[in-house]
N, C-alpha and C positions, 0 to 999 in steps of 0.2 A: 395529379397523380391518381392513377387509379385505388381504391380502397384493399385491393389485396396485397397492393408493395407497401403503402404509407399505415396499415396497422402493426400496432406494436401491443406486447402484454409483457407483464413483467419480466418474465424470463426471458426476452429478444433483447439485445442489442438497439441500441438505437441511433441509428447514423443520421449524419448529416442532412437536413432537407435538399442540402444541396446535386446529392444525388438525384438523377430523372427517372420519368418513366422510361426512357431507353434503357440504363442502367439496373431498372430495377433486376431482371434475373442474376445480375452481378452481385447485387444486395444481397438477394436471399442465397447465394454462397455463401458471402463473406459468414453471415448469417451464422450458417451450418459447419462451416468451417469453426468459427467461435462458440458455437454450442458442443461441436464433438470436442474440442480442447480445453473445454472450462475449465479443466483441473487444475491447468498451467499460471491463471489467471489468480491474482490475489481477491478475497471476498472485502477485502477494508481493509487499511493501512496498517495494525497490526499485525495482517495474516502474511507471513513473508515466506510461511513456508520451513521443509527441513532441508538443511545442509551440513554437508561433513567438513569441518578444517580440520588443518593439521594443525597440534600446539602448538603455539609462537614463545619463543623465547627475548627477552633482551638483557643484554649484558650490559649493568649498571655499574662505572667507576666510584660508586659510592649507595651505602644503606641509606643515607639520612636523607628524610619526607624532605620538598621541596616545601619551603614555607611563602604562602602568600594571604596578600591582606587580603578577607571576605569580603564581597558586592554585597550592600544590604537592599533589600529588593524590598517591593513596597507588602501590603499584605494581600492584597488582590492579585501581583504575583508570587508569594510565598503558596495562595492558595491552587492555582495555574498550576506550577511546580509540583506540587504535592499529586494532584492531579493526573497528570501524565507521567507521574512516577509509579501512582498505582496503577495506573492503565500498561505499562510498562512490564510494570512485576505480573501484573493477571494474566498475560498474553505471551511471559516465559521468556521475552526477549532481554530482560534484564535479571542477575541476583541478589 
């Protein structure tokens, strides 16, 4: 491949090596293509983005909490858990 298709810097995209040098003007679309629409694109798995729902309702034949017996988890995952609860809450996708 010649060095102006196969350079990458942080900000490019980086496809597949399977792509050729025949292919490469295709690349530098796709490229450009995904550079003008980055907005669309999530930065890390938290970022999901804003959407509107509509409130959901459900209609319960009964008030009383469903009782069930708690999983005890070890403390390696108590701390996992805890973890990605805060990451959860910091990122607004959970209350």
């Amino acid at each position: 491949m010649n060095s102006r298709c196969s350079q990458t810097t942080e900000d490019q995209v980086n496809l597949p090596q399977s792509v050729t040098e025949s292919k490469c003007e295709l690349r530098k679309e796709v490229k450009d293509i995904i550079k003008k629409f980055d907005s669309v694109f999530s930065k890390d798995k938290y970022d999901v983005g804003a959407f509107k729902v509509e409130p959901q309702g459900t209609v319960l034949n009964s008030d009383l909490p469903v009782s069930l017996t708690l999983y005890r988890s070890s403390p390696i995952e108590e701390q996992e858990i805890k973890s990605q609860l805060k990451k959860l809450l910091q990122a607004g996708l959970i209350k």
